[in-house]
N, C-alpha and C positions, 0 to 999 in steps of 0.2 A: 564912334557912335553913328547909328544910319539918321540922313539925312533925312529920309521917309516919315519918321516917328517923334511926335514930340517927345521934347528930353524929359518933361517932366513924369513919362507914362513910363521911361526906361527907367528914372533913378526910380522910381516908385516898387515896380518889381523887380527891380534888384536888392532893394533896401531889405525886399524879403525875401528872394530866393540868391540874392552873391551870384556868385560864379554861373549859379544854374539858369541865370536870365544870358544872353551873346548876344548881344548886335551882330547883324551881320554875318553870321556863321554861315559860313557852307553848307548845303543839303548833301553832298553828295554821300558824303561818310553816311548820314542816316538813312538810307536809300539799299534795297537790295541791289536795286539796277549801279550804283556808284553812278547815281548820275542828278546833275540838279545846282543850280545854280543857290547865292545866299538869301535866308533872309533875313528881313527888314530887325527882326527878333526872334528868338529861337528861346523858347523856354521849357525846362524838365522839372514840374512841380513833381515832389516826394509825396505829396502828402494829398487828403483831400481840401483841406484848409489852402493851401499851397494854391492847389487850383481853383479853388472858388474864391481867392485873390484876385488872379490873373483873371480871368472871364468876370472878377466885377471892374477891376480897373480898366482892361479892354473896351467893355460896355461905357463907363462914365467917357471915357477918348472919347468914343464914336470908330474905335478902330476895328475893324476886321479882325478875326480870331480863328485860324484853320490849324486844325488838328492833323499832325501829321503820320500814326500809328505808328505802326512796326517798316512802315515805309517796304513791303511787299509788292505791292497790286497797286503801285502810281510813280508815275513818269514828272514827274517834275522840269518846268521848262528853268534853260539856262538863264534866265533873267531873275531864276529863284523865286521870293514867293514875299509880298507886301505884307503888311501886319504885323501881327503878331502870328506864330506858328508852338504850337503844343508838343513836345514828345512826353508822354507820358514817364516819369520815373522809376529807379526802384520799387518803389515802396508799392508801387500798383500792379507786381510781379509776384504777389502770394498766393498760394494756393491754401484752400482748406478744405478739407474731406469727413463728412458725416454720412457714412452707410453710404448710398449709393447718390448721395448729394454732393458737389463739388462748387463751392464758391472761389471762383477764380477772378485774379486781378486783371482789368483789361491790357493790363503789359506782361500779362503771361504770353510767353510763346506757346503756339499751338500744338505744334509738334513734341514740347518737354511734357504737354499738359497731356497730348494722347498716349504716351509711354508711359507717363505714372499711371494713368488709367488702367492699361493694359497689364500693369506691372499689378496692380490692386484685383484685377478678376473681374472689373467693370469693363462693361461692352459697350459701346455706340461712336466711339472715336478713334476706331484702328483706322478707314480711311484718312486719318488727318495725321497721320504720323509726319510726311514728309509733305505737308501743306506749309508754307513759308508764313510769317508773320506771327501776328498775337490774337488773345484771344476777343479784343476789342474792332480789330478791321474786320477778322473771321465773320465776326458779331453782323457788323455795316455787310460786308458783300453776302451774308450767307455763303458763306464758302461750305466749300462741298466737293466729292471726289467718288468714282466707282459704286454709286449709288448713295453713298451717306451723305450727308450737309446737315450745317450747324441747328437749322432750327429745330431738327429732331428734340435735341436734348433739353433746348432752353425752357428753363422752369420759370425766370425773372431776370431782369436788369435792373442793376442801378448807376446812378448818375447825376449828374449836376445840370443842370436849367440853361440856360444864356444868364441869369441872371445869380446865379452862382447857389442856389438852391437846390438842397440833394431832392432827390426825385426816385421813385423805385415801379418799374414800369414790367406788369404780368407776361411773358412773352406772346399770350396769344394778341397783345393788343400790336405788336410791330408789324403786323399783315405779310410776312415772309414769303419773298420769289426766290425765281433762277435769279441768281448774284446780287441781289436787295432783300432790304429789309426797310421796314417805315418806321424810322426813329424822328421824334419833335425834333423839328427846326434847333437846329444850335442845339442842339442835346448832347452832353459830353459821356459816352458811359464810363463809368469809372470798374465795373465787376460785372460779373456777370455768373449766374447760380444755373448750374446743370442737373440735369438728372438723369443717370445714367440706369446700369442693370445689372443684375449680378449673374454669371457664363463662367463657364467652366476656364480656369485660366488658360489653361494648353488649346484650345480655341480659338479665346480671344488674341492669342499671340499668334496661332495660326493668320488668320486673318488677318493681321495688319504685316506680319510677314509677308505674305502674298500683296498686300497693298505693295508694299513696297519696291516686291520685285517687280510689280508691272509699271511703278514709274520711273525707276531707274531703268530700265529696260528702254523703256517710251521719252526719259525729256532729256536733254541735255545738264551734262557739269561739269563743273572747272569754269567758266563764265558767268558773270555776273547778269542777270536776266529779273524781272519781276512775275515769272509766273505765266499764264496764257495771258496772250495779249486782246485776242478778242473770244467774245462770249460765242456759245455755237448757236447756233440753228436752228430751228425745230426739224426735225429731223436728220441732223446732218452734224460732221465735225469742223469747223473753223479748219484745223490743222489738213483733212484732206482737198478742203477746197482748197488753201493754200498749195497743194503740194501738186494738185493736179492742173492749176493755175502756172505750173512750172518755177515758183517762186524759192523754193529752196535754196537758201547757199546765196541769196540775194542780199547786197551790202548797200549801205549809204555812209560814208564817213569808217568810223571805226565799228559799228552796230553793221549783227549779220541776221539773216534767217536764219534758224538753228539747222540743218540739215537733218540733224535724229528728229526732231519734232517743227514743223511748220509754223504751229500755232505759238513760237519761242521767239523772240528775238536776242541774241546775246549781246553785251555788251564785249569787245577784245581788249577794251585797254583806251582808254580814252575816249568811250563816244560821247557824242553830247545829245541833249534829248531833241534837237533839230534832226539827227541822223535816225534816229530811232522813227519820230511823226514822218519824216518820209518814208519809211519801210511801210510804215503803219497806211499811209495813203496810196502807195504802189501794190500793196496787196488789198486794197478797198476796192480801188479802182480796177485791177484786173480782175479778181476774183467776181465782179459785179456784170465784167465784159463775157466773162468766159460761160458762169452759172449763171447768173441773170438774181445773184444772192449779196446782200447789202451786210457786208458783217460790221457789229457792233461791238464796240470797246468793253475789255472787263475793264482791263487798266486803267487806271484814273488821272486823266491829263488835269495836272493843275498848273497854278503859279504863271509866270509873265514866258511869254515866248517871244 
């Protein structure tokens, strides 16, 4: 049992979710980077009941409650993560499809959701074929690639409250940027409804074909990485100031600069997210001496360092 969390908030959601509540569990396994120290509690509600449990027992604590997605796009520091910590479950991984409507669960992967897509003759998600994660981080960063991003499609969200009440929120009310979105304080989304278009199939497959060969072309694989590590620029690419910064191929610990892409860091086998924030500050700071440009994190640095 962690020593961080009162016992009576762990038997409490364990008593309902068993096995699916951990003390203490390791981040790193839920992590694309493999990297991330434990935390405090690790919980996989199934269900929406499940979850508006946890976020009301959380709440009576007084304890902290961080959501940990498809663990894509965050670096998690080796001292792991206090509270309580959320992955969403099975059960938040459905898809359903009406005409050119798709209500999707916020632990759908992104990538399985832009292939049925494409597979149905529905257009507006071929860039996301090979975008990491699900469709609830997607949601949070506005993710986005070769011109598309998510908020095109969003037609609604729903969700749960901090205070464990569901909530159903129009997409134009999230005010959508470059890699945000403006979701309520403590807002859990649990789905999220699309609206996509109907295109000629051999097109639409066209197109995310082509997505795809220009990021396999462009990022590295076979290493474990989270995606781009900083946002770009207005006018400019992160990965070329990186690379003209001479930063390529640059290591700390067992974490490299990707060589095929800049804007990458890979994990080789052991890094820890210490190795990783120095890469992340060597390429801040040079690229700030070289260009006189201040690049800013997608990544999302949580948990204790």
């Amino acid at each position: 049992m962690s020593d961080a969390l009162p016992v009576a908030l762990i038997d409490t959601i364990r008593a309902r979710l068993g096995d699916r509540a951990r003390p203490g569990e390791p981040l790193a396994r839920y992590t694309s980077f493999r990297i991330g120290g434990p935390a405090d509690l690790l919980v996989l509600p199934d269900t929406a009941d499940e979850l508006a449990h946890v976020l009301a027992t959380a709440a009576a604590f007084g304890v902290r409650l961080t959501l940990l997605g498809g663990g894509s796009n965050v670096l998690v520091g080796d001292g792991g993560m206090r509270g309580v910590v959320v992955k969403l479950g099975r059960g938040f991984a459905r898809i359903e499809w009406d005409g050119t409507f798709i209500h999707a669960g916020a632990a759908v992967q992104l990538g399985r959701l832009a292939r049925a897509a494409v597979a149905r003759g529905l257009a507006g998600l071929e860039y996301a074929e090979g975008i990491p994660g699900t469709v609830g981080g997607a949601l949070f960063m506005n993710a986005g690639a070769y011109g598309g991003e998510l908020a095109h499609a969003v037609e609604s969200v729903e969700g749960l409250g901090r205070d464990g009440r569901a909530l159903e929120l129009p997409g134009r009310a999230l005010v959508f940027g470059y890699r945000r979105s403006a979701l309520p304080p403590g807002f859990v989304v649990t789905a999220v409804r699309l609206r996509l278009r109907r295109d000629e199939s051999g097109r639409v497959r066209n197109r995310m074909d082509e997505a795809r060969a220009r990021r396999t072309a462009a990022q590295p694989h076979g290493k474990a990485n989270a995606g781009s590590i900083f946002k770009n620029p207005n006018g400019d690419h992160a990965g070329r100031l990186i690379e003209v910064a001479g930063l390529k191929g640059a290591r700390a610990g067992r974490a490299r600069i990707s060589e095929r892409h800049a804007n990458f860091i890979v994990n080789e086998g052991g890094a820890r997210a210490a190795d990783v924030k120095a890469l992340m500050d060597v390429a801040q700071r040079v690229v700030w001496e070289r260009s006189g440009v201040w690049l800013e994190p997608e990544v999302q640095l949580v948990g204790n360092w």
